[in-house]
C-alpha positions in Angstrom: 18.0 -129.4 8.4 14.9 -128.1 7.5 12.7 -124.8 9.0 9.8 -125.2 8.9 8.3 -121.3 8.8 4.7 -120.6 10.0 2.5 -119.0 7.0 1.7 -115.2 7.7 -1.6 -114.5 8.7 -3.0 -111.6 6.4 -5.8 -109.4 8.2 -9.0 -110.5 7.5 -11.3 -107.7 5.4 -13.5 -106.1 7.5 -16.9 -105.9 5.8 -18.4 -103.1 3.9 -20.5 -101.5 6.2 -17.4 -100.8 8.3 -15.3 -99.2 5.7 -18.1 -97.1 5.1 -19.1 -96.5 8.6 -16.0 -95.8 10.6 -14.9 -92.8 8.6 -18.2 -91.6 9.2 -18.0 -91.4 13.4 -14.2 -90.1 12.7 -15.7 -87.4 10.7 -18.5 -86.7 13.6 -16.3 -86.9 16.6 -13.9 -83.9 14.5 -17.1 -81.8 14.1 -17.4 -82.2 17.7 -13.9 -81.6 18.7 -14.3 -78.5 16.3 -17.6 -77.5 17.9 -16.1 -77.7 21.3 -13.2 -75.2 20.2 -15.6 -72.9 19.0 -17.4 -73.1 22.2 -14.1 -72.1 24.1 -13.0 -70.2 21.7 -15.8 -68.1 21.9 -16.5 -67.7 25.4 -15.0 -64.4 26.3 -14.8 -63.3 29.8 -17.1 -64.5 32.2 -20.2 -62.7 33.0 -20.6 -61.0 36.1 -22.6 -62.8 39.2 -23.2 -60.1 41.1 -24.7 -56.9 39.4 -24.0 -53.1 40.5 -27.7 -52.7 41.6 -27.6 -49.0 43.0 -25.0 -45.9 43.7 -24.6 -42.9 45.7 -24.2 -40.5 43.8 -25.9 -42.1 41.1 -24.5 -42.5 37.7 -24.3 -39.3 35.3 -25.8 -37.2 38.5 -24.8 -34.2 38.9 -24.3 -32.8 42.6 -24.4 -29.3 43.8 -21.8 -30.1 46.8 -19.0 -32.6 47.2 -20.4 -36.0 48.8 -17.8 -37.1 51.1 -17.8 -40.9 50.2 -19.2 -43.3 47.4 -21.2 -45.6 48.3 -21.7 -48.6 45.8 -24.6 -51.5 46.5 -24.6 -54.9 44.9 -27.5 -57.7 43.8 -25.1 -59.9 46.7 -22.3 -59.9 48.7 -18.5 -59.4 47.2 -14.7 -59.4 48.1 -13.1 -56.3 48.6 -9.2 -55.3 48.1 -7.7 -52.5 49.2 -7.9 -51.2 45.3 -11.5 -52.6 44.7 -13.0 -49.2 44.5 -11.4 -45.5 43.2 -12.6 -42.3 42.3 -10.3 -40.2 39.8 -10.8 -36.7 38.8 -10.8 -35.5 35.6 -6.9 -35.8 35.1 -6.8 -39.2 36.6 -5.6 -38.5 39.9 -6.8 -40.7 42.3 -9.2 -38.6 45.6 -10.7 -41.7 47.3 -8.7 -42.7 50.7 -8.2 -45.5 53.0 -9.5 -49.0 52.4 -13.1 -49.4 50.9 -15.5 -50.8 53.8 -18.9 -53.0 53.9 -21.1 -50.2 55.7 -24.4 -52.3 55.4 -25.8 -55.6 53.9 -24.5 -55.5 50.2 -23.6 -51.5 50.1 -19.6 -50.7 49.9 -18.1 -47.1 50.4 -15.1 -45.9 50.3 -14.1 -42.1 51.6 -13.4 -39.0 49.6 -10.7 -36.0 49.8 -12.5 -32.9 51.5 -12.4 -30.2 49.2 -13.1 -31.6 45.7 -13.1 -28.9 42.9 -16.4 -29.3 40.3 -15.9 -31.6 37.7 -16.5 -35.1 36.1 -15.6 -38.0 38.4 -15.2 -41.7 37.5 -15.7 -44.4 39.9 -14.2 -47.7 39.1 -14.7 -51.2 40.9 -13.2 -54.6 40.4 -14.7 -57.0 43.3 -15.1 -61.1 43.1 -18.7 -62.3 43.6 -19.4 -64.5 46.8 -19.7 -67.7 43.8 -15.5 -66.6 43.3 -16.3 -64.8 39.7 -14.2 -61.5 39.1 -16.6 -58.5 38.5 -15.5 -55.0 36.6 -17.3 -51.8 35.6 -17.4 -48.0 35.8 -19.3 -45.4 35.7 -19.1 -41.1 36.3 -20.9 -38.7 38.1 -20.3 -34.4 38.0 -19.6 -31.8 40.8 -21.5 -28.2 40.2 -21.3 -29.1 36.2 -20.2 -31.7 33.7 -16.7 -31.3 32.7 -14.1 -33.1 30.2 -12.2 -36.1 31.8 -9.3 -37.6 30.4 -10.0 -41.0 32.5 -11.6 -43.7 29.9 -14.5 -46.2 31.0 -14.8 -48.4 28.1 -13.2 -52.0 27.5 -13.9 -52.2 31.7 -13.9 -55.7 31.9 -13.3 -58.9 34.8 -11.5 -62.3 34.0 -10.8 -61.1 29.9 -7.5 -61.6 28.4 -4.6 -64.3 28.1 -4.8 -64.7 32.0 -8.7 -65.0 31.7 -8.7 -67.7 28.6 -5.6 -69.5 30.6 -7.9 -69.4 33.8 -10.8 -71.0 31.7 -8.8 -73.3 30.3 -7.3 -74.7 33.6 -11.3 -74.8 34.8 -12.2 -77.3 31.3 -9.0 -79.3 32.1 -10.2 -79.7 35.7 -13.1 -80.7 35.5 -12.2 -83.2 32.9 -9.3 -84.6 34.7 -11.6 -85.2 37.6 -14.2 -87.2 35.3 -11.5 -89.4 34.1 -9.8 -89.9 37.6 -13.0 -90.7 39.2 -14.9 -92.2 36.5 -12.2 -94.6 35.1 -11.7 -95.9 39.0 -15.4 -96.8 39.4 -15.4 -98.6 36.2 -12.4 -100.9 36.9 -13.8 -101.2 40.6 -17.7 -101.6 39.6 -17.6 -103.0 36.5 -14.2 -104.6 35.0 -12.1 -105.7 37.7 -9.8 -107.4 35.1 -8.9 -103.8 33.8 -7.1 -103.1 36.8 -4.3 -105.0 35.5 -4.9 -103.5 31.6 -2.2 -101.0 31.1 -3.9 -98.7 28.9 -6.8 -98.4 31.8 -3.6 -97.6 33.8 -2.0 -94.8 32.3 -6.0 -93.2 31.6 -7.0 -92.7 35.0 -3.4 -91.5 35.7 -3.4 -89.4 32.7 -6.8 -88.1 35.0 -5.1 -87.6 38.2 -2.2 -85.9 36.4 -4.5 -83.5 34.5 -6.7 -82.4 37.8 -3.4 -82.1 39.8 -1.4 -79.6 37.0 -5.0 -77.7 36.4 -5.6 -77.2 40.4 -1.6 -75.5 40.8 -2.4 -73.8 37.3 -5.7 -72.1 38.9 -3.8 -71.4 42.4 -1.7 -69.9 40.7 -3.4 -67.7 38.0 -6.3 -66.9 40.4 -4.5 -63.5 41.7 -4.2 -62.2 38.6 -7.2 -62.9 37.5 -9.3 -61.4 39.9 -7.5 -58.3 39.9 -4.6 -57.3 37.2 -4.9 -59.2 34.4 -1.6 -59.7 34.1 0.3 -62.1 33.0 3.3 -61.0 35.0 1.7 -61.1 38.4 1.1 -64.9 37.8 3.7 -65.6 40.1 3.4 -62.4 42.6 3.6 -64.2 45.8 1.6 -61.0 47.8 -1.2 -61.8 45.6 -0.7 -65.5 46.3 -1.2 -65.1 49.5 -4.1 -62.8 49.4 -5.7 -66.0 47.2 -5.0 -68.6 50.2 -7.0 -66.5 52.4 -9.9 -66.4 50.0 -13.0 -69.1 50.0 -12.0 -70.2 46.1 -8.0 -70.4 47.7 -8.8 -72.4 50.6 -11.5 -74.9 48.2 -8.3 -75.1 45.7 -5.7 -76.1 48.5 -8.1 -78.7 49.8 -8.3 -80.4 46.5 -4.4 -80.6 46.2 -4.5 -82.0 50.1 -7.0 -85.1 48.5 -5.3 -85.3 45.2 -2.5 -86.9 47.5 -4.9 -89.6 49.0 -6.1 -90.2 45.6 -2.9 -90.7 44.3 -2.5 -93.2 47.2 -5.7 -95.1 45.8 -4.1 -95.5 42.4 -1.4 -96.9 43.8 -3.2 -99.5 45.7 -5.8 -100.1 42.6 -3.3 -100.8 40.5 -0.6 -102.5 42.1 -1.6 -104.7 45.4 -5.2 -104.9 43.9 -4.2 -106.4 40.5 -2.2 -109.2 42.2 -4.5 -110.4 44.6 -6.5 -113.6 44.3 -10.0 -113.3 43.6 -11.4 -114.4 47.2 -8.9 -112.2 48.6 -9.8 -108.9 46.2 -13.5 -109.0 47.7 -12.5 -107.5 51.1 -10.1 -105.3 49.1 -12.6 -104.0 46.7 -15.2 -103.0 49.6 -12.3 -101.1 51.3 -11.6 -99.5 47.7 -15.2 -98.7 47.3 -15.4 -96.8 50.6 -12.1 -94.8 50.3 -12.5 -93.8 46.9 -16.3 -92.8 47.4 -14.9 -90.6 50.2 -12.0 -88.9 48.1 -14.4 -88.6 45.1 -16.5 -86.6 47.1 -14.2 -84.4 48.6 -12.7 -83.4 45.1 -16.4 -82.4 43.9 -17.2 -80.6 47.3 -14.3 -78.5 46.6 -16.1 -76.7 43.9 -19.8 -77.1 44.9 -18.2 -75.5 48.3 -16.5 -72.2 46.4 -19.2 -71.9 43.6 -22.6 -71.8 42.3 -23.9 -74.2 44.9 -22.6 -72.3 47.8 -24.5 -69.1 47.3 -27.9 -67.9 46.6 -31.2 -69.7 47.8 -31.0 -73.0 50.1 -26.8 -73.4 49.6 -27.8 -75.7 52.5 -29.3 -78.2 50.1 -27.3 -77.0 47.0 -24.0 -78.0 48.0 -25.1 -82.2 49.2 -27.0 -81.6 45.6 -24.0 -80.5 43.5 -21.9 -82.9 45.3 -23.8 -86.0 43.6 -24.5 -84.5 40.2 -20.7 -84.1 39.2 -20.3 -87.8 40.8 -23.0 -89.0 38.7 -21.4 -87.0 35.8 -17.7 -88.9 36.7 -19.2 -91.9 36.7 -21.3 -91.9 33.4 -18.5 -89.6 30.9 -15.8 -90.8 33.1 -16.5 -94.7 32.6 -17.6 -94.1 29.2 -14.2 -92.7 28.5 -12.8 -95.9 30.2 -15.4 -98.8 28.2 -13.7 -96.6 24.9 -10.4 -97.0 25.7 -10.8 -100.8 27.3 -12.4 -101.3 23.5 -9.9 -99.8 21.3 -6.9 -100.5 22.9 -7.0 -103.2 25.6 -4.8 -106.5 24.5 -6.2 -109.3 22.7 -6.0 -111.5 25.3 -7.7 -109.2 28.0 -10.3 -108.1 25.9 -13.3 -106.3 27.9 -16.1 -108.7 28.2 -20.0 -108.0 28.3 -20.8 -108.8 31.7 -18.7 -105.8 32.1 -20.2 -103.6 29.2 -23.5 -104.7 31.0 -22.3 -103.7 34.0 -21.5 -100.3 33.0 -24.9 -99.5 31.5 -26.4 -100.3 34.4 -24.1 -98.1 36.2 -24.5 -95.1 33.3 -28.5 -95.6 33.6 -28.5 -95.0 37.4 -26.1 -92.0 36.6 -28.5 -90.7 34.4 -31.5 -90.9 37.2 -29.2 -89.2 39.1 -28.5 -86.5 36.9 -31.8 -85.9 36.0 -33.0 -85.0 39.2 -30.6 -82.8 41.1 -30.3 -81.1 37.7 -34.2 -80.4 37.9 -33.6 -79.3 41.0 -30.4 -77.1 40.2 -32.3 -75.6 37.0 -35.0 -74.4 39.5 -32.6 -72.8 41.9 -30.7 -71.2 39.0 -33.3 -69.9 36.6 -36.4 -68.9 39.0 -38.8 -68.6 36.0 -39.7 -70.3 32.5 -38.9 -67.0 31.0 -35.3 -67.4 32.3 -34.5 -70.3 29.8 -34.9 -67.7 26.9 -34.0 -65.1 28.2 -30.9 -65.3 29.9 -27.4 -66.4 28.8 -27.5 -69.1 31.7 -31.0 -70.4 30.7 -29.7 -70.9 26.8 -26.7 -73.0 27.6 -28.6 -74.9 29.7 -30.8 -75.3 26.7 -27.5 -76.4 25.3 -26.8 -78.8 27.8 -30.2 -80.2 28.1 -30.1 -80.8 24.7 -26.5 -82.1 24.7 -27.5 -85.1 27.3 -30.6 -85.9 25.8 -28.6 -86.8 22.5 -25.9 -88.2 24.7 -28.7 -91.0 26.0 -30.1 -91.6 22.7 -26.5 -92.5 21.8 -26.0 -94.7 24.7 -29.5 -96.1 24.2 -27.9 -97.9 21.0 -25.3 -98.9 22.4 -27.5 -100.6 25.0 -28.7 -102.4 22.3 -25.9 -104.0 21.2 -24.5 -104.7 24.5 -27.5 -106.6 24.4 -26.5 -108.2 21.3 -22.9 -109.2 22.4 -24.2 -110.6 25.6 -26.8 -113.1 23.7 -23.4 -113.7 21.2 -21.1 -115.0 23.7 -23.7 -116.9 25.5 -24.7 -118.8 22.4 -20.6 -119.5 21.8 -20.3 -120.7 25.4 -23.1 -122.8 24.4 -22.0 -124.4 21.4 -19.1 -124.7 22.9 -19.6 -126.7 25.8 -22.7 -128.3 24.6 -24.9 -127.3 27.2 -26.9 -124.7 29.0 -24.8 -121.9 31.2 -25.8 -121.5 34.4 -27.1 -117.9 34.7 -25.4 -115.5 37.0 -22.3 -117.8 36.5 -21.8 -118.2 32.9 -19.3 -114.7 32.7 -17.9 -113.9 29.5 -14.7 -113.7 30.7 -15.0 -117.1 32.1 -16.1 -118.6 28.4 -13.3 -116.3 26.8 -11.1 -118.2 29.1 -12.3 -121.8 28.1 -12.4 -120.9 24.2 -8.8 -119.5 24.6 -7.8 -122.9 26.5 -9.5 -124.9 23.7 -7.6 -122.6 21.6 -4.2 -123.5 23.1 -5.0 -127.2 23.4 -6.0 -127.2 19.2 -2.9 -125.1 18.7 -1.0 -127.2 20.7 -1.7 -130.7 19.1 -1.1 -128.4 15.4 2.3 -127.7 16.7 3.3 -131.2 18.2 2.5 -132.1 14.7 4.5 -129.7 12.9 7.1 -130.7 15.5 7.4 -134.0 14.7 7.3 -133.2 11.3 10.0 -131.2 11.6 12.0 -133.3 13.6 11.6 -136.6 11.2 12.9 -135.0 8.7 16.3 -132.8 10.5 16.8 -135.8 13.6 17.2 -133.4 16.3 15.8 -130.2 16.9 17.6 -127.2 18.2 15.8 -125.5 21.4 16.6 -121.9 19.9 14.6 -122.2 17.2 11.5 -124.3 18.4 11.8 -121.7 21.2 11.5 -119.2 17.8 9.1 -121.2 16.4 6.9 -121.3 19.5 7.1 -117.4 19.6 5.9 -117.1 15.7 3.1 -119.4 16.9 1.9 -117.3 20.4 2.1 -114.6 17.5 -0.3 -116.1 14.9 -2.5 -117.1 17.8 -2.6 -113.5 19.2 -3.2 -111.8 15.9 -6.3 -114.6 15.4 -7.5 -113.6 18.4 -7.7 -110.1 17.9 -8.6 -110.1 14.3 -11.4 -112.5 15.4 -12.2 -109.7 17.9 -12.5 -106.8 15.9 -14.3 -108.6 13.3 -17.2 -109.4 15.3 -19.9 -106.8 13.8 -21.7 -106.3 17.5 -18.3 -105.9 19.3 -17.8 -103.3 16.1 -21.2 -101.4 16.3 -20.7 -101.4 20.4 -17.2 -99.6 19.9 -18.8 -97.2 17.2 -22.0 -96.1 19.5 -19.7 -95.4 22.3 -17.1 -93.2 20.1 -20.2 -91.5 19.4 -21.2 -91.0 23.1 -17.5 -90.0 23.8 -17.7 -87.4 21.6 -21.0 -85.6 22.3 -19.4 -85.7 26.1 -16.8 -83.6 24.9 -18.6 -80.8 23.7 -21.5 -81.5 26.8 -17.9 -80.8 29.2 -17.1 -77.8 27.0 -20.7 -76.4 27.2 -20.7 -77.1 30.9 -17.5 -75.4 32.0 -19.3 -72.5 30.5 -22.1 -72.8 32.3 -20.4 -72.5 35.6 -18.6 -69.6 34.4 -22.1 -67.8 33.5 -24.3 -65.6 35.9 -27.1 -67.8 37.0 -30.8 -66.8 35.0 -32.5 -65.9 38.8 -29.5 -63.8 39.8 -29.4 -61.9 36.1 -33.1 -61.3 36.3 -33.0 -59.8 40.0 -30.2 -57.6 38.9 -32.2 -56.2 36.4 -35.4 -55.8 38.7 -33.1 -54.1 41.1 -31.6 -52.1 38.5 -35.0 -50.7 36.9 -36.5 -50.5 40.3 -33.4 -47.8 41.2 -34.2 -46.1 37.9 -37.7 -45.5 38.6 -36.7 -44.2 41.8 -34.2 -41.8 40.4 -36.7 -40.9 37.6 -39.6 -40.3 40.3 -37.4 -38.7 42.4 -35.9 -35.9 39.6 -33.6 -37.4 37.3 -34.9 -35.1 34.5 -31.7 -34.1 32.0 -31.8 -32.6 28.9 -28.9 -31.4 26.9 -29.4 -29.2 23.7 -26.2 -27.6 21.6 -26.7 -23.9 20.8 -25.0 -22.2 17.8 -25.9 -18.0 18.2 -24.0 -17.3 15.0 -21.5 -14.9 16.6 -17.9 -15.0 18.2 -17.8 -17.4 20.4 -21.9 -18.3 20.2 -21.7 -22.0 20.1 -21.9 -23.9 23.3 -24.3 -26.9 25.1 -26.7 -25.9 27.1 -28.2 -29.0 30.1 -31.3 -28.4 31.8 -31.9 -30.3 34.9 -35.6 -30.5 36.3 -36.1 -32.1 39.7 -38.5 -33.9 40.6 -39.9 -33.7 37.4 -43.4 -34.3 38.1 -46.7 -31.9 38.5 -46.6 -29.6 40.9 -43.3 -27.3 42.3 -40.1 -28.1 40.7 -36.0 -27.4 41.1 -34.4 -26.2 38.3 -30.3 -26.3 37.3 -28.8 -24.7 33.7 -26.0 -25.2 33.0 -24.2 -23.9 29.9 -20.8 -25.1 28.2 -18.7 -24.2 25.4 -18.1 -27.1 22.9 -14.5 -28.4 24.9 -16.8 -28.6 28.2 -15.6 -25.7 30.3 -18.3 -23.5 32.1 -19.6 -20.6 29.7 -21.2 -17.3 31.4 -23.6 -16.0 28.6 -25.6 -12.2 29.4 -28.9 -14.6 29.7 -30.9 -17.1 29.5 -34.4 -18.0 29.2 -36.6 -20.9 29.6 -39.9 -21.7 28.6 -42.6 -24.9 28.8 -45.0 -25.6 26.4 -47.5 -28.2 26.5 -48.9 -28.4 23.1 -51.8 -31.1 23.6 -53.5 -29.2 25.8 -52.7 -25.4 24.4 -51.1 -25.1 27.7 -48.2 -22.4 27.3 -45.9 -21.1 26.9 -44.7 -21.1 30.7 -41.5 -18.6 30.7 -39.3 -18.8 33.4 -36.1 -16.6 34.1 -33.6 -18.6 35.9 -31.4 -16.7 38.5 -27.1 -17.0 38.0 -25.5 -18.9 40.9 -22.2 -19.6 39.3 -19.9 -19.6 36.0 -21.8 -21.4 33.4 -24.8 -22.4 36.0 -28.7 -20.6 36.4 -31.2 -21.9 39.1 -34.5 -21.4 39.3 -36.9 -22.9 42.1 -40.9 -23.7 42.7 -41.4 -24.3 38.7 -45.2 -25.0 38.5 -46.0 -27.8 35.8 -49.7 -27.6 35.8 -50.1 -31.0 34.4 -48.3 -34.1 33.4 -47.7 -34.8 29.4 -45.3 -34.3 26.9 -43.7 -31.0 27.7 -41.7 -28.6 25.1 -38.8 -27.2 26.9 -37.5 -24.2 24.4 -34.4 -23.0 25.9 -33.1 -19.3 24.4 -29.4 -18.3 24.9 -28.2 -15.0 24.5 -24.0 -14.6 23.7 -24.0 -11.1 23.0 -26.4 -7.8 22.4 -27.5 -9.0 19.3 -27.0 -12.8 19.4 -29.2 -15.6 20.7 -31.0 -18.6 19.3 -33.1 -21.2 20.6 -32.8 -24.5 20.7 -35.8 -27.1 22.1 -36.8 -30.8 23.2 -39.9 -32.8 24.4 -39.9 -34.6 27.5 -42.2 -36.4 29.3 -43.3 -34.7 33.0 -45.1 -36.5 35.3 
């Protein structure tokens, strides 16, 4: 008996240009996998969105009596715990009681111990900004004199730390599960209906689902911590937990676990009863699909345009609807480019994604892009307020970023318009040759002409075999079934590997899978970039802060905020010291004025005298002495200073330690 073996098929070589080429997009989607690391890597904690605007007392001020409460006010409305706001003393004792309270619009206060000795004072807050972003900070003030304070400000920061990077790296996962989920369904629904039965399609927008689900528990989870503690320990403190699920963000993250359920529902139906229905039958199915998903898609992007940027600030009315359709518009584009890549890499040779489809899918993306283009307009407005905001603001340069980002992205996706163009006009002019005719327009699918070549194919390969067959069986009589049964498995093999080497070596099926790598990969740093951007204090919000802020500092300075502190060394025991000299309102015209003197460690220092005199050299004005009377250890007042007129003042201060030691010590300050 004699076997007859079919001859190996050795891959064809692809041409040149794609040796050279194809390292070349490996090596530029690593840079932007690398780039987007950076980007993460480097983002820090996220900026504050709502900015201390104003305090009672102020910050540094220095108060002759003990206020009973401090009163903090904000650039917008925050979340309070019972620990949001504390005063400490100079050993770090806690003197603030009860629960801090809203007492009007955006002020906070929280009461004060009766009683308080002098000293330095350190207020510290930790509240979460109506947009769900943790904000931190600190800042002193003195009772009757400035005193040491073993309390530390510095390294007071919001959402920093392990817990912080873990809760930006759940956010990044999130939002790029929910592209995948949402984009890869509309492209098997809208554009490839085939692909609901491709595996690899499959296990992508599961891969989604799976990702959003585990990134959503992740952020419930971490969300106490990270708007309060830090810590990595109170991840799983079920108090804190709980105080989440009654939060805005909480409620927004429960929601989008509730719809995560119906989507998983969807999946199940899209790629199981969907896949096996017949073609007349799928029509009704796919409408039903359409509507259902739509509905779930939307309710998965509400949940953040409902807890963040969108749903505060100026017209959240309109923001929210607006928000809603740009991240659908951004699922649909990233999300079914991530699905044409995969369908075009790794979909079998026998199911290979067609150009109707490819076609399909750019139309989609270029609607997306519309789309994109003008509730981002829109958002950018809302955002940034002014031109100047693009510059400068941290917001208004990543959205630089971003807008430079996408318009690379559609340049990318411009190309590979251009050969989906290309492949269409291929497989029409094989459907042509083929058949001998004209296709009908509107009818002539590629997958319907794949089909017919792969029928042709089977009928040629076929006759081939029947030939070998009876080849085969002249020369050993009669066969046996197990190995023609082998022998027809070697050929289904042969034919399989012809049909996807003749698939991969087609150079506009090659330069369409190249382009869209590309595009893949600028997405990835464009999500990276984004996730950032959400995470950053919006360019209108930053620049009222700081309005707010400077307009309070102009009030403080107009209203006597004038403090100058000079150190003093006498040369005898005991002669060194700092002397502060407090002028209020610091303007022409009648005056209040506090001295106070220290020794080097910051306690109060009673000297035999001191002496104060103004000098306004410009004018030959001076100088203006003026003997301060002694209230207190370490503190001289003096009231109804006359300062004939504004300038640049000389404010010589002369201490005296002992009989026969004094020095003294100056500074020029601005008065009026």
């Amino acid at each position: 008996m004699t076997l007859t073996i079919a001859p190996r098929v050795r891959p064809r070589v692809l041409p040149r240009v794609r040796t050279l080429v194809l390292p070349r997009v490996r090596t530029l989607v690593l840079l932007l996998l690398a780039a987007t690391g950076l980007l993460l890597a480097g983002a820090g904690p996220v900026s504050a969105h709502a900015a201390l605007t104003g305090s009672d007392p102020r910050q540094g001020a220095v108060v002759d009596k003990a206020p009973t409460q401090v009163s903090l006010t904000f650039s917008e409305k925050v979340a309070l715990s019972d620990d949001s706001l504390r005063v400490l003393d100079p050993k770090g004792e806690r003197v603030d009681q009860g629960d801090p309270a809203n007492v009007s619009g955006t002020t906070y206060a929280v009461k004060l111990h009766s009683g308080l000795p002098d000293g330095t004072y350190t207020v510290t807050y930790q509240v979460v900004s109506e947009d769900s972003h943790p904000v931190a900070g600190a800042y002193t003030f003195s009772i009757g004199a400035p005193s040491q304070t073993s309390v530390s400000v510095s390294g007071q920061e919001a959402g920093g730390g392990i817990v912080g990077w873990l809760y930006g790296l759940g956010r990044y996962v999130s939002y790029a599960g929910f592209i995948v989920l949402v984009g890869g369904a509309a492209f098997v629904l809208a554009c490839w209906q085939r692909g609901s039965g491709v595996r690899v399609l499959q296990r992508l927008v599961v891969s989604g689902w799976l990702a959003l689900t585990a990134a959503t528990l992740g952020l419930l989870l971490l969300r106490g911590s990270y708007t309060s503690t830090g810590k990595i320990g109170d991840i799983f403190d079920l108090e804190l937990l709980g105080q989440v699920l009654q939060t805005k963000t909480g409620a927004a993250l429960v929601s989008r676990l509730l719809l995560l359920a119906a989507a998983a529902l969807f999946i199940a139906v899209l790629f199981g009863a969907y896949d096996k229905r017949e073609d007349e039958e799928k029509r009704d199915l796919t409408f039903g699909l359409a509507i259902g998903g739509t509905v779930v898609a939307a309710g998965l992007a509400a949940s953040w345009a409902m807890s963040e940027h969108a749903s505060t600030g100026l017209q959240s009315g309109i923001a929210m609807p607006v928000d809603v359709v740009h991240l659908l518009a951004v699922a649909a584009w990233l999300g079914g480019l991530a699905a044409l890549l995969v369908a075009l890499y790794r979909a079998p040779a026998d199911t290979p994604v067609g150009a109707s489809a490819v076609r399909r899918f750019s139309r989609v993306a270029f609607g997306s892009v519309l789309a994109l283009v003008a509730t981002g307009i829109y958002q950018s407005w809302r955002q940034l307020g002014s031109w100047s905001a693009f510059t400068g603001t941290r917001y208004g340069q990543l959205l630089l970023v971003k807008i430079g980002l996408v318009v690379l992205l559609v340049g990318v996706a411009w190309i590979s318009r251009r050969w989906t163009a290309r492949l269409v006009d291929t497989v029409v002019g094989k459907a042509k040759d083929a058949d001998g005719g004209e296709t009908e327009k509107g009818t002539g699918e590629d997958e319907k002409a794949h089909a017919a070549a792969q029928s042709r194919a089977s009928a040629a390969t076929s006759t081939s075999g029947s030939g070998k067959k009876g080849a085969s069986a002249a020369v050993s009589g009669k066969g046996d079934a197990k190995r023609a049964a082998q022998l027809a498995r070697q050929q289904a093999a042969i034919d399989t590997a012809r049909q996807k080497q003749q698939r991969d070596a087609d150079p506009n099926r090659f330069g369409l899978r190249r382009s869209v790598l590309a595009e893949a990969g600028v997405a990835v740093v464009l999500l990276a970039v984004t996730t950032m951007l959400t995470s950053t204090e919006p360019g209108r919000t930053e620049q009222e802060a700081r309005a707010a802020t400077s307009s309070a500092s102009a009030d403080a300075s107009s209203s006597g905020a004038l403090t100058l502190d000079m150190s003093f060394d006498t040369g005898g025991e005991d002669g060194k010291g700092v002397v502060r000299v407090d002028l209020d309102p610091a303007r022409v015209g009648g005056n209040e004025m506090h001295v106070y003197v220290q020794r080097p460690n910051g306690r109060a220092f009673d000297i035999p005298e001191v002496k104060i005199a103004f000098t306004l050299e410009s004018q030959d004005i001076g100088p203006l002495p003026v003997v301060p009377d002694h209230i207190s250890t370490g503190h001289w007042s003096a009231s109804g200073v006359q300062i004939p007129m504004a300038g640049e003042w000389k404010i010589a201060v002369t201490v005296r330690t002992s009989d026969i030691d004094q020095a003294t010590v100056s500074k020029n300050a601005q008065i009026g």
